[in-house]
C-alpha positions as semicolon CSV with decimal commas, in nm:
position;residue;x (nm);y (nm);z (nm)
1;X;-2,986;-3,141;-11,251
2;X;-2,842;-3,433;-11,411
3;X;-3,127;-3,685;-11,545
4;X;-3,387;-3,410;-11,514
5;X;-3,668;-3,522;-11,728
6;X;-3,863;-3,292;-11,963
7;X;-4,264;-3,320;-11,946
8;X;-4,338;-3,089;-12,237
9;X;-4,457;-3,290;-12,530
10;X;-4,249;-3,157;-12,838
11;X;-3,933;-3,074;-12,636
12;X;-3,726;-2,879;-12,832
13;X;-3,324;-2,874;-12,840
14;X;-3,010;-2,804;-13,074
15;X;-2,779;-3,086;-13,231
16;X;-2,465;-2,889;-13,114
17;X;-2,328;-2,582;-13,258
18;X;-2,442;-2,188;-13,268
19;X;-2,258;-1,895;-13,453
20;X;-1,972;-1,844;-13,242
21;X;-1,877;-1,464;-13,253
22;X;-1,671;-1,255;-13,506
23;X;-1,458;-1,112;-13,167
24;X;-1,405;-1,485;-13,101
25;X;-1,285;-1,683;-13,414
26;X;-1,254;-1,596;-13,824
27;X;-1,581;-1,640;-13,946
28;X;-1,498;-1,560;-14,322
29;X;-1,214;-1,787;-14,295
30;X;-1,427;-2,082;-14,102
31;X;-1,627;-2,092;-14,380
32;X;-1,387;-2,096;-14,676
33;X;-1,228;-2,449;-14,584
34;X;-1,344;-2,787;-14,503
35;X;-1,459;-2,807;-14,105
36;X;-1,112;-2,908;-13,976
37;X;-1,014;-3,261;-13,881
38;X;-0,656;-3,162;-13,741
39;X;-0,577;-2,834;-13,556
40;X;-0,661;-2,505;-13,680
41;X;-0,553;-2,247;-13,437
42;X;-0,551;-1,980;-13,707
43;X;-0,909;-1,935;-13,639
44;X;-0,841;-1,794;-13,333
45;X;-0,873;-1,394;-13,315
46;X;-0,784;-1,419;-12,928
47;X;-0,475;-1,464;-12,800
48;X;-0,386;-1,797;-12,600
49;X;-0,398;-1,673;-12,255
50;X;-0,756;-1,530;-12,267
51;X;-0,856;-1,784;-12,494
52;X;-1,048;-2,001;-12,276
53;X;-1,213;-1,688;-12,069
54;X;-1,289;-1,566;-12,415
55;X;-1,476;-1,915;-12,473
56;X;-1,652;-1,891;-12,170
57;X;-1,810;-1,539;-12,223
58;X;-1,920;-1,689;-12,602
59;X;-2,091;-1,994;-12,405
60;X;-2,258;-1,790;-12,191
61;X;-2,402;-1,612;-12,473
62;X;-2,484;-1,925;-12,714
63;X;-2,701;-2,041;-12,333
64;X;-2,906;-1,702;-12,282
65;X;-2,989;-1,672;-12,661
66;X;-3,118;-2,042;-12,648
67;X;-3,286;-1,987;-12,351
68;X;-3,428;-1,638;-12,420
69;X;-3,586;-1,857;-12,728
70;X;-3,756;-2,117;-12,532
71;X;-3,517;-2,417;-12,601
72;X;-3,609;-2,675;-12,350
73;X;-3,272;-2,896;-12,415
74;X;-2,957;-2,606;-12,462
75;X;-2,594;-2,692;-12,567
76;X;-2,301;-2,497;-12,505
77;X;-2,299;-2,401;-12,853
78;X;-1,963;-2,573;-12,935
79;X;-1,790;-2,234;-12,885
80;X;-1,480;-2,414;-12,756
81;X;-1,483;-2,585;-13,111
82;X;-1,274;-2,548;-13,474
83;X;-1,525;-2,789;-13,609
84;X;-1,728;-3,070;-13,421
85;X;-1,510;-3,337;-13,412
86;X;-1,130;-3,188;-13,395
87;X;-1,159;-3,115;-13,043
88;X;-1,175;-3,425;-12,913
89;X;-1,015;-3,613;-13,169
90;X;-0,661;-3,423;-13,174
91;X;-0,685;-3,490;-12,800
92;X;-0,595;-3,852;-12,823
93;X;-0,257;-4,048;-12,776
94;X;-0,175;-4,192;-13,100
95;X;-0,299;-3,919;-13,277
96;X;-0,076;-3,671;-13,469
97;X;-0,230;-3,345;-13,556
98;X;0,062;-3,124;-13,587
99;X;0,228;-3,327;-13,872
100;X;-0,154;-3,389;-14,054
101;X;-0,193;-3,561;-14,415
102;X;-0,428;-3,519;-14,654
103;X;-0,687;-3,746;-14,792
104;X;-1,018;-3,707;-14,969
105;X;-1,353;-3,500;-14,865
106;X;-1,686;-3,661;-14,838
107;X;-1,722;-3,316;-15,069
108;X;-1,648;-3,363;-15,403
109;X;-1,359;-3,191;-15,512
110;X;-1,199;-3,091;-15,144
111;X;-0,934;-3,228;-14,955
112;X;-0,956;-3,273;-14,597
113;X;-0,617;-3,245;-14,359
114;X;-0,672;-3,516;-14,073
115;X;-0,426;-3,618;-13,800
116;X;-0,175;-3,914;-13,859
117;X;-0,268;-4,193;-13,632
118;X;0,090;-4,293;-13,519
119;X;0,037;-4,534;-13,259
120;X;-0,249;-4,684;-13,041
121;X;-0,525;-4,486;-12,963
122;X;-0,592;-4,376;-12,621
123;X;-0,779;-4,110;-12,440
124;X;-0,503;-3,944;-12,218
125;X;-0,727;-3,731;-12,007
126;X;-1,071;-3,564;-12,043
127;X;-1,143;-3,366;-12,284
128;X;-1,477;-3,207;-12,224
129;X;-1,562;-3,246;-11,895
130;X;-1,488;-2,876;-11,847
131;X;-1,740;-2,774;-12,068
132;X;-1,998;-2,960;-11,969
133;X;-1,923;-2,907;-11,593
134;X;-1,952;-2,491;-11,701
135;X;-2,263;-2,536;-11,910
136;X;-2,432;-2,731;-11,616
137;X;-2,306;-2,428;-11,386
138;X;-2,492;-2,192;-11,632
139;X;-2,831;-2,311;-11,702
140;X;-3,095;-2,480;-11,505
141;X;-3,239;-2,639;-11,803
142;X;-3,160;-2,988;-11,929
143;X;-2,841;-2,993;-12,129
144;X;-2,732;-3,167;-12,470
145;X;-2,334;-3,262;-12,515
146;X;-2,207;-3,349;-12,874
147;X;-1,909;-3,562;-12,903
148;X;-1,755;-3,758;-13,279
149;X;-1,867;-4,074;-13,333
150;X;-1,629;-4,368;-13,395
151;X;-1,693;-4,409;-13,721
152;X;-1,682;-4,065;-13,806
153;X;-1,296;-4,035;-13,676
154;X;-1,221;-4,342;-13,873
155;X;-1,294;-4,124;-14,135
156;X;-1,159;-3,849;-14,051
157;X;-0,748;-3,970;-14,029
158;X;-0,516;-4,135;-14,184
159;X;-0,427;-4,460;-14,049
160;X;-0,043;-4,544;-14,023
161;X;-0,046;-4,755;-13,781
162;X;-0,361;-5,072;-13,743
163;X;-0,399;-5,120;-14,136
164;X;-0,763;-5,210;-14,013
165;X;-1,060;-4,930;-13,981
166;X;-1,276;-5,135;-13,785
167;X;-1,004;-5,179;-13,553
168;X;-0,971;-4,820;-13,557
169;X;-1,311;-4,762;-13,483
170;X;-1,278;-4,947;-13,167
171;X;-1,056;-4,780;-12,988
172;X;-1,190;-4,449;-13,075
173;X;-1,464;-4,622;-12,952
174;X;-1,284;-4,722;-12,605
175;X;-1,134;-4,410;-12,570
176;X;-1,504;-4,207;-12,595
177;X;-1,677;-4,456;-12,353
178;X;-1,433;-4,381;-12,108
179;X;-1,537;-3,956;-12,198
180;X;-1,876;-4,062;-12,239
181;X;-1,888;-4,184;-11,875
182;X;-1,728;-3,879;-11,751
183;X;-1,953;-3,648;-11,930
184;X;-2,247;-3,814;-11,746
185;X;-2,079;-3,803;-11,444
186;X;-2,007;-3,407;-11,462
187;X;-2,413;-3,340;-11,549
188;X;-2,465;-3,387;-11,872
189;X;-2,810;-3,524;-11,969
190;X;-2,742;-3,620;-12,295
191;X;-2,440;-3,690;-12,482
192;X;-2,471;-3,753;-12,853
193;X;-2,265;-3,896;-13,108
194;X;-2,204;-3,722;-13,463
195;X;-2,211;-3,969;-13,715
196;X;-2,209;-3,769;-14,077
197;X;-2,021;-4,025;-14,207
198;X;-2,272;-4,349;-14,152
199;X;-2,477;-4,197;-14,452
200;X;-2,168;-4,088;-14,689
201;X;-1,991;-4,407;-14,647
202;X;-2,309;-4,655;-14,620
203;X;-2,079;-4,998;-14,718
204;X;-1,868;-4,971;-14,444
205;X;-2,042;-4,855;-14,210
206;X;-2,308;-5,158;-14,205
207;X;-1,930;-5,372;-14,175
208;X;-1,847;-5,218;-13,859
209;X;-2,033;-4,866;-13,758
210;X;-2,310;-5,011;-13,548
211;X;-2,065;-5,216;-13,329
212;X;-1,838;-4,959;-13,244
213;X;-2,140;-4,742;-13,188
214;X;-2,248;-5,023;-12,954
215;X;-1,900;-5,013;-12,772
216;X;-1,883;-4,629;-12,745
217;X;-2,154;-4,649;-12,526
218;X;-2,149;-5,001;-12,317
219;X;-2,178;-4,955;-11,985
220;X;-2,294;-4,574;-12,030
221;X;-2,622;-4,493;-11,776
222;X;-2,753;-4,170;-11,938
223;X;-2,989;-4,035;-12,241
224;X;-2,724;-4,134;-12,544
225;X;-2,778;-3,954;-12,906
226;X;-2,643;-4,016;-13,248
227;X;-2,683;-3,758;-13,498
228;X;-2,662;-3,816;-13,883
229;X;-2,674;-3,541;-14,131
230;X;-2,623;-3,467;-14,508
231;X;-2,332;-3,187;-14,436
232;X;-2,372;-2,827;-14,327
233;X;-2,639;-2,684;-14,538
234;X;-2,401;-2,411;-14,647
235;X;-2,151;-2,637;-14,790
236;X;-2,381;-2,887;-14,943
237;X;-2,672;-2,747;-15,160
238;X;-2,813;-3,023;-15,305
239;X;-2,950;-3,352;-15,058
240;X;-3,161;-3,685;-15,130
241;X;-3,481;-3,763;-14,994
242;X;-3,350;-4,003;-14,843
243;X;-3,080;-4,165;-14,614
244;X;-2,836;-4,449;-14,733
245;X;-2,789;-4,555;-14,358
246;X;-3,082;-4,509;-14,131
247;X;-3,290;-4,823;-14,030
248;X;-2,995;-5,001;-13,904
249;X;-2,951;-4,781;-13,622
250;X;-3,261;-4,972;-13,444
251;X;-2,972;-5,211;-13,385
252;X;-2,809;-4,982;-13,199
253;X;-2,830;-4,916;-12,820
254;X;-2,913;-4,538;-12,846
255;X;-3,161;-4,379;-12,719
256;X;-3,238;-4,136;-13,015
257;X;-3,214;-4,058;-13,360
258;X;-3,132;-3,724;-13,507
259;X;-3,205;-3,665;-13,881
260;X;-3,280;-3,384;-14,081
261;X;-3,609;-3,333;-14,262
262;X;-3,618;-2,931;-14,391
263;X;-3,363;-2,923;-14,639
264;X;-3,403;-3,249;-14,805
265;X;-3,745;-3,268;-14,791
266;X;-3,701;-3,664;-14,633
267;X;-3,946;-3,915;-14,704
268;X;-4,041;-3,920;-14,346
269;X;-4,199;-4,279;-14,358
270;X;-3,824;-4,440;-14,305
271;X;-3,870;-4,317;-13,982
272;X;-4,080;-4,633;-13,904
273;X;-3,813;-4,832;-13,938
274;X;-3,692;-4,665;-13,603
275;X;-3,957;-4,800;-13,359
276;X;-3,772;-4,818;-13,037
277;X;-3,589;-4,462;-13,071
278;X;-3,680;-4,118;-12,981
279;X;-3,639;-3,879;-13,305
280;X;-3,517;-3,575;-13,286
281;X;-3,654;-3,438;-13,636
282;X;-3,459;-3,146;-13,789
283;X;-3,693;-2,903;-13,926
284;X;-3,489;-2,581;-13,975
285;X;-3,334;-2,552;-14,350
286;X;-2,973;-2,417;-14,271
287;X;-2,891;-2,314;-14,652
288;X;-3,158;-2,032;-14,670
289;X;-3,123;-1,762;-14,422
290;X;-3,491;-1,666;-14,445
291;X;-3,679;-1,721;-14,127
292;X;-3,922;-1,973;-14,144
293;X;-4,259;-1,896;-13,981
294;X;-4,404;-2,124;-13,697
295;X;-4,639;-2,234;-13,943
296;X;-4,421;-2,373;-14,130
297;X;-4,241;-2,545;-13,871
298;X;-4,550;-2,663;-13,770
299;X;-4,615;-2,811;-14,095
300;X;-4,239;-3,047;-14,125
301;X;-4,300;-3,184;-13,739
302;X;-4,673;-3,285;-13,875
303;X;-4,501;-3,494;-14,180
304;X;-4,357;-3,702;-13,968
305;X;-4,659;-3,766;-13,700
306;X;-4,808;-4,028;-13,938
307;X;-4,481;-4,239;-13,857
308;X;-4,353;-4,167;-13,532
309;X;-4,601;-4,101;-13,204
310;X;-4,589;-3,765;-13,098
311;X;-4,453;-3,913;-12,721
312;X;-4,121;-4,011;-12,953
313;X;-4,063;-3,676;-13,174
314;X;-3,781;-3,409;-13,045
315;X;-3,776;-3,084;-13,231
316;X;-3,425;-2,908;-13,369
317;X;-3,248;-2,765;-13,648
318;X;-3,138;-2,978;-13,934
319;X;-2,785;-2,951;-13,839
320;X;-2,563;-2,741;-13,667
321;X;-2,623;-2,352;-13,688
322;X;-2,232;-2,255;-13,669
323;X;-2,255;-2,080;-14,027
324;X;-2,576;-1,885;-14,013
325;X;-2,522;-1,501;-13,884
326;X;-2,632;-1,502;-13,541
327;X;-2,954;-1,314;-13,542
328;X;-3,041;-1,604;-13,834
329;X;-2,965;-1,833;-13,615
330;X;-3,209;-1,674;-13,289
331;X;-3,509;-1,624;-13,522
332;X;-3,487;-1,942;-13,666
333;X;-3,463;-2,095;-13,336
334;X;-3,781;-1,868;-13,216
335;X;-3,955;-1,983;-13,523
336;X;-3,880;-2,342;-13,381
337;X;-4,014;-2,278;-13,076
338;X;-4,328;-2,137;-13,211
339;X;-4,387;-2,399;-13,411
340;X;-4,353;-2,675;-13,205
341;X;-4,619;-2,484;-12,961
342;X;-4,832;-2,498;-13,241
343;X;-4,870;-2,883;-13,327
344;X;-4,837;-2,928;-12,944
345;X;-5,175;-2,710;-12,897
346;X;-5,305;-2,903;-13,190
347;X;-5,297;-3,249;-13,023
348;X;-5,456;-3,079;-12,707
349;X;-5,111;-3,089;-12,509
């Protein structure tokens, strides 16, 4: 049910995404282009009238594989997704994704094609409601809802129309507290923000990315999330030890934290700069496809015990597990499982 609270110490949980099917959408393709920002209904391999059945039968396999692995917190695997933000964002009024333009990747080298923002931004109706109303129908465990942040989608358009991000960022931010509320409201227990873009564009986002953060979820009553990462470990090979945007999310009203540790290797002590929010540590290296043992597992959740109380520490995957060939992704999340277990015997719990 809604609000249901987990007791296990080391709860475990993804950020968002699992391998959605080959029957379902072009894998080869998905992973040739930059995760789309405006629509890409070429991914598709099912038609539009069974599309949405077709989504439902890959959600209700992305819930049994995380439950058949022990995941305490499950997702709905983003199967309903192109990338993590497009859904929501080509939803809006004032957006314009079927005339897109073209600006620069936080990858060096790529383009990205975003929607034109024509006009004020609005949400017009809900936009994922539906999914988490069918996830909560599915599972009896607790369940995790990812959503764009607002400075993300500032990012992630081209602005014709306020000649002001931060202004942008604010009524993105308006339009998800009004979805944020809603997703609450049809069960969700946590709804969490994807902020990528907080660590590639560091400047601005101290200018104006905490405050819209702040406004996306004013008013919300529910477990809120924001979730900063590097990139998909398959696209980006090479990551710092460290974040260029981190400690200022104390300021923020959220209730937790979601980093990644296994890839980069992070310098886990800037996680006391974080004292009032939960972490949910990412411990699962998404560019190698070899399956990590518990032990190891064990080993990245025990770097970061000497900075954040065990009470405060949720376990996950670096990032989203969209690219990784689905029996990767299982025995990786196993592996997670296992691990956890481990450190959790350890400390007698």
């Amino acid at each position: 049910m809604p609000g249901t609270r987990i007791n296990t110490l080391l709860p475990t949980t993804l950020v968002g995404s699992y391998p959605q099917p080959d029957w379902l959408i072009d894998r080869k393709r998905l992973t040739e282009i930059v995760p789309p920002r405006a629509h890409a209904r070429e991914l598709w391999r099912v038609d539009p009238p069974w599309l949405e059945q077709a989504q439902d039968d890959a959600t209700l396999l992305a819930i049994r594989d995380q439950e058949r692995a022990g995941i305490d917190v499950v997702t709905d695997g983003e199967m309903r997704r192109e990338s993590y933000s497009n859904r929501f964002a080509t939803a809006l009024e004032g957006m314009d994704s079927d005339n897109p333009a073209q600006i620069p990747s936080r990858t060096p080298g790529k383009i990205q094609i975003v929607p034109r923002v024509v006009g004020k931004i609005r949400r017009r109706h809900p936009v994922q409601v539906r999914d988490v109303a069918f996830l909560r129908a599915n599972t009896g465990r607790p369940i995790r809802i990812t959503i764009p942040g607002p400075f993300t989608m500032t990012q992630q358009l081209s602005d014709e129309h306020y000649g002001d991000e931060a202004a942008v960022a604010i009524d993105c931010a308006i339009a998800l507290n009004e979805e944020i509320k809603d997703l609450f409201a049809a069960g969700a227990d946590v709804v969490q923000l994807d902020e990528p873009f907080l660590q590639a564009y560091p400047d601005k986002a101290r200018r104006f990315g905490v405050s819209a953060i702040n406004r996306a979820i004013e008013g919300v009553n529910g477990v809120t999330a924001v979730h900063l990462c590097f990139g998909y470990g398959a696209m980006v090979k090479s990551k710092p030890s460290g974040y260029s945007f981190l400690p200022e999310l104390e300021a923020t009203a959220v209730d937790q934290v979601s980093i990644e540790t296994a890839q980069s290797k992070l310098d886990c002590s800037m996680l006391a700069q974080l004292p009032s929010k939960r972490i949910v540590l990412g411990v699962l290296d998404l560019q190698d496809q070899a399956i990590e043992t518990p032990a190891i597992i064990a080993d990245r959740i025990r770097r970061a015990l000497p900075y954040v109380a065990a009470e405060r520490l949720i376990v996950a995957p670096d990032c989203g597990l969209k690219y990784l060939p689905r029996q990767v992704a299982f025995a990786k999340m196993e592996a997670m499982v296992e691990g956890a277990a481990i450190v959790r015997r350890e400390l007698g719990r």
